[in-house]
Steps between C-alpha positions, in 0.01 A plus 500: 500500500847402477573509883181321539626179278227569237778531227254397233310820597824698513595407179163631370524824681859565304353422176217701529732808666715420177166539264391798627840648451518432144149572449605890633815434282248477215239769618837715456450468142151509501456117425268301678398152460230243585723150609752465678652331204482782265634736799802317534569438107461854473728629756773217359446727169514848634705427786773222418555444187568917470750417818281709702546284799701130465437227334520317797163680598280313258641138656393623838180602381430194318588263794346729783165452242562123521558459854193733575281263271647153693513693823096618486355195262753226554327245760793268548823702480649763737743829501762359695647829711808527336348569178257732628749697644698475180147644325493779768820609416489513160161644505639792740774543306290525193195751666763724592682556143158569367442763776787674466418496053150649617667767734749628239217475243262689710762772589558520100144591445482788805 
């Protein structure tokens, strides 16, 4: 999407790779959810305020959420590239320390 200039829909793509990482973050714990909003406040609480992962995490969630709501229901504004690939980077930055929580939790649990 990115390469393709459709930065909206790249920026919608990170969030959702984000949500599905913290949803798996909270299936670790057996917690499941049915909005995204309750998803998110919930991994905040189990996640970042026990210093889990950083605090810094629950920012990037928050504005990836935004961005993903302007980027797929906004009619008149645009993801300029810059901040998509800002939201790309955070957001791989982000999938990855969750994958590497659920690989040391999983190997835990063997």
């Amino acid at each position: 999407m990115f390469e393709n200039a459709c930065y909206d829909d790249a920026v919608s793509r990170a969030y959702y790779a984000v949500f599905h990482s913290l949803t798996a973050a909270l299936l670790s714990k057996g917690l499941s959810f049915s909005s995204h909003g309750q998803d998110i406040g919930a991994f905040n609480r189990e996640f970042i305020k026990t210093n889990v992962f950083p605090k810094e995490f629950s920012a990037v969630i928050q504005t990836l959420f935004d961005d993903r709501q302007i980027g797929d229901y906004g009619i008149f504004i645009k993801t300029k590239k810059n901040t998509a690939l800002d939201h790309l980077d955070k957001a791989e930055q982000l999938v990855t320390a969750i994958r590497e929580f659920l690989k040391i939790k999983i190997k835990k649990h063997q």
